[in-house]
N, C-alpha and C positions, 0 to 999 in steps of 0.2 A: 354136302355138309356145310351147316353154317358156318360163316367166319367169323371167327373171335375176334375185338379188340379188345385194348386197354382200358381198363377203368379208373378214373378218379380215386377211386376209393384206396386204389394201389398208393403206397409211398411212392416205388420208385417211378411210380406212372406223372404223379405228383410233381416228381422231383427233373425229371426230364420235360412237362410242360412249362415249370419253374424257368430253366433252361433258357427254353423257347422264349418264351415273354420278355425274358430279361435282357437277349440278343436283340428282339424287336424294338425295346424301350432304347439301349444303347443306339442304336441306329437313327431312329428319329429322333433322339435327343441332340444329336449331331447335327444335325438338319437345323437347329433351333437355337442351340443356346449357344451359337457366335455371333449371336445379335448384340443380346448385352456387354459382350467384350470388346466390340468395334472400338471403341476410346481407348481401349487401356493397348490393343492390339498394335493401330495406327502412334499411338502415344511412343509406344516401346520400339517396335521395327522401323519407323517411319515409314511407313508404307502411304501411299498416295490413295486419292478416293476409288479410280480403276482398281489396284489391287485390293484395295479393301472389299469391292465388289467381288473380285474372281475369287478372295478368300474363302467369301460366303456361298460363291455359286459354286464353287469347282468342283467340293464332296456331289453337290446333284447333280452335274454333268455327267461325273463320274457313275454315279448311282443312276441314272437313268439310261445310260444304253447300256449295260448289259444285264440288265434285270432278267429279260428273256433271256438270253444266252444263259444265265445264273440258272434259273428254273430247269434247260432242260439239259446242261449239265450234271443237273442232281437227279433227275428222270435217269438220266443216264448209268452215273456214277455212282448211286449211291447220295443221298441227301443228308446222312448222318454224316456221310464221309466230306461231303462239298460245304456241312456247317463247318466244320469243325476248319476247314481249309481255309472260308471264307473269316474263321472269327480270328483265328494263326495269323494271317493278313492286315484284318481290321485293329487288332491289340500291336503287332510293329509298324503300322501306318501312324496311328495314334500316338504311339510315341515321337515317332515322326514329325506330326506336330507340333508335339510337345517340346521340340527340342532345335526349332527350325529358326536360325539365326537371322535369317531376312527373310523380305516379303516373298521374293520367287519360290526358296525353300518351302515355305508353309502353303503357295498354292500348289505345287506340284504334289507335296504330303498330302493336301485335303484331297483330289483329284483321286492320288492311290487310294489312299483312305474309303473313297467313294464305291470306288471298283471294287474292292475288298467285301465291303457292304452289299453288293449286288451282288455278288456270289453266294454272301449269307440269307439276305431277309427272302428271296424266294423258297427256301428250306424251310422257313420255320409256316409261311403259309399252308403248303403242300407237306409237312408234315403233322401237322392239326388236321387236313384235310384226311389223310388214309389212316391215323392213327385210330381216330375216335370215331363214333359212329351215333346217329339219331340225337335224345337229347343233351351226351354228354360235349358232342362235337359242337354244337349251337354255345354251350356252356361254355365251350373253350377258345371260339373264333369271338365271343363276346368279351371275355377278358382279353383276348387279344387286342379287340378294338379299343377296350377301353387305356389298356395298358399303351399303346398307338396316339392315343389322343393324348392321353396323361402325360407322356415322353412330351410332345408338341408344349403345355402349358409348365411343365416342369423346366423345360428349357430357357423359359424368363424367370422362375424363381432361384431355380438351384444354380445359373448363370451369374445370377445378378449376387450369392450367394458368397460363391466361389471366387469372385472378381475382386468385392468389397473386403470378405475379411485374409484374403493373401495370405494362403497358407506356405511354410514356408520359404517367403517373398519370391515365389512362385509366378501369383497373379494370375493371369489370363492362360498360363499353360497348364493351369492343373485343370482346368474345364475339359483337355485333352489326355493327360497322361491318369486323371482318374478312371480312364478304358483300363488302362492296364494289369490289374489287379482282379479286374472286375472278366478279361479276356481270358487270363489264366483259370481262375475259375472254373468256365465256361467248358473250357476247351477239358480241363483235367474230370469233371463232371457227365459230358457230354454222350460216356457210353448210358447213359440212363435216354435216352432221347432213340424208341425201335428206331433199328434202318430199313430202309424202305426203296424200290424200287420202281419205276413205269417198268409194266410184265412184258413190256419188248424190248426195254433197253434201248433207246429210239439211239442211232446213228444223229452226230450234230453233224447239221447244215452249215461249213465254217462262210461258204457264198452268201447266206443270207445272212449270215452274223454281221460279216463285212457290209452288205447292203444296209439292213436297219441299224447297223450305229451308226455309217455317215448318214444314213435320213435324219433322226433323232440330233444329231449333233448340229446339223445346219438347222433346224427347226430349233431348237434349244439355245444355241449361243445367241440369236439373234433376240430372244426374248429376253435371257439376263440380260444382254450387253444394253439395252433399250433404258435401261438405270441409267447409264453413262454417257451414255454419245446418241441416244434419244434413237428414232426411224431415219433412219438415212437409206438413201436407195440399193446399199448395200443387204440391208436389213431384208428389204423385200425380196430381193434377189434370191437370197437365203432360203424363204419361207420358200418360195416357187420352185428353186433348184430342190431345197427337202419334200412338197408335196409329191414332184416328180418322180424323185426316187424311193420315196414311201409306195408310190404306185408300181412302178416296176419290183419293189417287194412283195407286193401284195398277186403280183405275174409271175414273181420267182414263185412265192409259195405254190399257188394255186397249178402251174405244170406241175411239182414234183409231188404234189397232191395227187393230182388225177396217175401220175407215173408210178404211181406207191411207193416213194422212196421217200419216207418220213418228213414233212417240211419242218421247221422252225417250230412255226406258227401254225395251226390247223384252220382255213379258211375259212370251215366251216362251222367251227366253233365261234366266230366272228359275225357269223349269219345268222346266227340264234337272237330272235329278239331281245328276248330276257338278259341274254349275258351283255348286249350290245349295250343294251340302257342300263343296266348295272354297272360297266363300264365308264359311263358317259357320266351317271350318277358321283361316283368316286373321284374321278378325276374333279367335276363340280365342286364337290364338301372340299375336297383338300386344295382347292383353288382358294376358299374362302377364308380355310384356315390358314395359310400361308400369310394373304393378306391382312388381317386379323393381329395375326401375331406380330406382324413386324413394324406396321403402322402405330399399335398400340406402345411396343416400346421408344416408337421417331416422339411420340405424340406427348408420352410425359418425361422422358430422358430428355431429348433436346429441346420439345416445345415446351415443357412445363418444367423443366431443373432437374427433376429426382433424381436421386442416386440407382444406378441398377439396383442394389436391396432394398432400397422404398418400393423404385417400380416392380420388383418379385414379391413383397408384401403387398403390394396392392392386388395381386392376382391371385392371390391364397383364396379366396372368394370364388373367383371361376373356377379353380381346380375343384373347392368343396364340391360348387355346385355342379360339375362333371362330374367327380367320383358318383356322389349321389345317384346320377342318374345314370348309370352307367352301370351302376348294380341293379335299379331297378328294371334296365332295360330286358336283359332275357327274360323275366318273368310275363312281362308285359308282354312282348312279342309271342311265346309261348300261349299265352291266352289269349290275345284278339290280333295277333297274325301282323302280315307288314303294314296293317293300318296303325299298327304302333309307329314304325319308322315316318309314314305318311304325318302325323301329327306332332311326332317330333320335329321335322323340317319344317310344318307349321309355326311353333313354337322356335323357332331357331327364323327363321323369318322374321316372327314379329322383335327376337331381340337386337333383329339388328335396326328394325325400326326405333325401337325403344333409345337405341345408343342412340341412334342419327339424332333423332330428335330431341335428346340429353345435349351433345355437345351442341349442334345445331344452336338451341338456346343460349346455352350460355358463351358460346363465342371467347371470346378472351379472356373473359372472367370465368372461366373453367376452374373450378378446384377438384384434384384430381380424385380425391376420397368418394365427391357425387359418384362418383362412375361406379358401385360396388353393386348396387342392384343388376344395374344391365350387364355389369360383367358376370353377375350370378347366373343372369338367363341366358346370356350366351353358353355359358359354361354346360347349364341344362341341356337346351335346345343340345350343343353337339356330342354328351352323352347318350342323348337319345336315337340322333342317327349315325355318328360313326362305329359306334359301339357294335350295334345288331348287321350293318350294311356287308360287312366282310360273309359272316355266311351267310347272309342272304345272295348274293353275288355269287361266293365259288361253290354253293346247294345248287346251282342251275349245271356244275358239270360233272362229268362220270371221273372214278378216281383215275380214269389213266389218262385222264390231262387233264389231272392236278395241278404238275407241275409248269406247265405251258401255260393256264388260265393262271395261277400265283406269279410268274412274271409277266405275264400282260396286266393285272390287277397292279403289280407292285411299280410299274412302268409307268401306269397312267395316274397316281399318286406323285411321281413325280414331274412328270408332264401337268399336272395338275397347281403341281407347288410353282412351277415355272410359267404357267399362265396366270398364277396368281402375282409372281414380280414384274410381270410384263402390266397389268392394272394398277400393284401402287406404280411403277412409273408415269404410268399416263395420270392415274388420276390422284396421287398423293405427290410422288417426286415433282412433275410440271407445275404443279404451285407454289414448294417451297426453294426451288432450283436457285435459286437466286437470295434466300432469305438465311438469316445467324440465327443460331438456337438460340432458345428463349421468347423468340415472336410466338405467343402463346395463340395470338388472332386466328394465324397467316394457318397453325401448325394445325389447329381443332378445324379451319374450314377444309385444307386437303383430306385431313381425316373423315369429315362427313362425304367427302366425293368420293374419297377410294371405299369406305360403307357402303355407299349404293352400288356399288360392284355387288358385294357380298351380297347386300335384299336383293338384288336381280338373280342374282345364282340360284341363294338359297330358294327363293320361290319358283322358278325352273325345276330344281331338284326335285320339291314339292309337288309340283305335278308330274312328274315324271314316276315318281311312288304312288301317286294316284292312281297312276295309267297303270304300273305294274300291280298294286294290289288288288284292281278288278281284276286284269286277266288272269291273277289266280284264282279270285273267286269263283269267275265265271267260268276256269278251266276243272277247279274242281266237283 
């Protein structure tokens, strides 16, 4: 007998993907919009530049090792059940924040906060994943990305938004305790959202949980902290002791693999070309966006004066120009296949040449309005491939590891955001390390250097979709 899903056309099918999207937006909006409050943050706690760092890094630390434990927690438990547990978490973290009288307090908040989040966002992948089915599911992992991407760009307007007009005299905590309301919600809502199940109920692996978070965590701090106290031999040591035990991970799994006693991680799911370079793909785009985003606010906040609500009007442009394309991406992809995606990383390529070569020229004499073209086709360019990349990516697995590929997907997005702070450090922080905002010179040339990080990615990316949309061609 055929199996039914849900359809769009349903309210409450509507109304539980509604849910979904809106738990994913809160999530990556967290990620994003403590950029713009860093002044008013450091201003209020006094906090030093190090915590100002681990303020920012601490929610992805957090968010990054237990993604996978998140995923198959909810394979396990129930994934309506592990949302709803995950958003109950993420809404008294949030306040947390919001409420957090010094620096230590709000890095330890962000960090729950984080963990919270990674219990949630592998739920809402793997459940788009087994709810929907053919063209409705394309339709709704597309809004997902776009609503993914839109969180990221919304994070410097509605920050800078938030910061400037103090609501309350509030200031910089209502960027945090606006969860709150928005948590309840979620959570009182949330029976509209099927529960859903992996049909074995995998037993968790707590030995590999413990192995891949301290991997992730030595491979991770050593990348934020690269902000702050730069590659010291400690730093490498890190990476080395983490490759290590990322590999004796990859020995844990692969025994209790062949032992059939459910790994974490499925090995083999790993071995799959497509997912591998899907994978690689992902973590790429959101390396790029990271950088992106946080250079562009050092670049006119500090190098150029603006106020965070100038600099979030200035980016009302890229968001159009994402939304835009971010609606027309399923159609696209629908009719001429991932050679859509292929040409959008084209297109997202040349706008970062477009910027380079914008600030490039003008150097010092940057007036920040120039920039509204190139941020429209940035904006383009990553409506076109973060949008469609998520199902294209979890369409290469079977739904009973869903939830396993949605925290490995959701893992390397952030492993991704954190190689992206490990290049502005090298190639934006090393140039202004030493210089006062307002060096408008000093601040447009690190900006062209941490850019050609992004054109290198993005054109990687781009042929890495090359390579993948022949071999479907030629597979089908």
């Amino acid at each position: 007998m055929k199996e039914r899903y849900p359809t769009l056309s349903q309210p409450a099918t509507l109304l539980g993907l509604f849910i979904l999207l809106l738990a994913g937006f809160m999530t990556i909006l967290d990620l994003f919009i403590v950029n713009v409050a860093i002044p008013s943050i450091q201003g209020d706690l006094g906090a030093s530049f190090s915590q100002i760092a681990f303020i920012v890094a601490g929610y992805e630390l957090g968010f990054g090792v237990l993604l996978i434990t998140g995923g198959r927690l909810g394979d396990r438990f129930g994934r309506r059940r592990l949302f709803i547990v995950g958003m109950f978490g993420f809404t008294i973290t949030s306040a947390l924040c919001g409420l957090a009288i010094n620096p230590d307090m709000l890095i330890i908040a962000r960090i729950l906060q984080g963990l919270t989040a990674a219990m949630m966002q592998p739920q809402i992948y793997s459940s788009i994943r087994v709810n929907f089915s053919g063209r409705e599911r394309g339709i709704a992992f597309s809004l997902l990305g776009m609503v993914l991407g839109l969180a990221a760009i919304a994070g410097q307007v509605l920050g800078g938004f938030i910061v400037e007009v103090d609501f309350g005299g509030l200031g910089w905590r209502m960027i945090f305790l606006i969860n709150i309301p928005i948590g309840i919600f979620s959570i009182l809502t949330a029976r509209f959202i099927p529960e859903s199940h992996a049909p074995e109920r995998p037993l968790l692996d707590w030995g590999g949980v413990v192995i891949v978070s301290l991997g992730l965590i030595l491979f991770l701090v050593p990348l934020i902290e690269s902000q702050n106290h730069g590659w010291t031999i400690w730093s490498f040591l890190s990476l080395a002791a983490a490759a290590w035990i990322l590999f004796g991970f990859w020995r844990h799994q692969e025994r209790r693999r062949l032992a059939k006693r459910q790994p974490l991680v499925d090995t083999m799911l790993l071995r799959q070309s497509r997912f591998a370079m899907g994978g690689s793909l992902v973590l790429l785009i959101h390396s790029t966006s990271s950088v992106f985003f946080l250079c562009y606010a050092l670049l006119v906040q500090t190098g150029l004066g603006l106020s965070p609500l100038s600099a979030g009007i200035l980016f009302v442009p890229c968001s159009i120009g994402f939304t835009a394309a971010s609606i027309a991406a399923p159609r696209l992809v629908e009719r001429f296949g991932t050679m859509t995606i292929f040409w959008g990383a084209v297109f997202y390529t040349f706008s970062f040449a477009v910027l380079i070569w914008q600030v490039w020229t003008a150097g010092g004499d940057l007036v920040a309005v120039h920039l509204i073209t190139a941020l429209v086709f940035v904006g383009i360019g990553q409506g076109l491939v973060m949008t469609p990349l998520l199902n294209l990516v979890l369409g290469f697995v079977e739904e009973s590891k869903a939830g396993m590929a949605s925290g490995i997907i959701s893992t390397l997005q952030q492993v991704g955001a954190a190689v992206g702070l490990a290049a502005v450090s090298i190639f934006f922080g090393s140039v202004v390390a030493d210089a006062d905002g307002g060096n408008s010179g000093l601040y447009a040339s690190a900006f062209v250097n941490a850019m050609f990080y992004n054109l290198i990615a993005s054109l990687v990316s781009a042929i890495l979709l090359w390579k993948m949309a022949k071999e479907r061609v030629e597979g089908s």
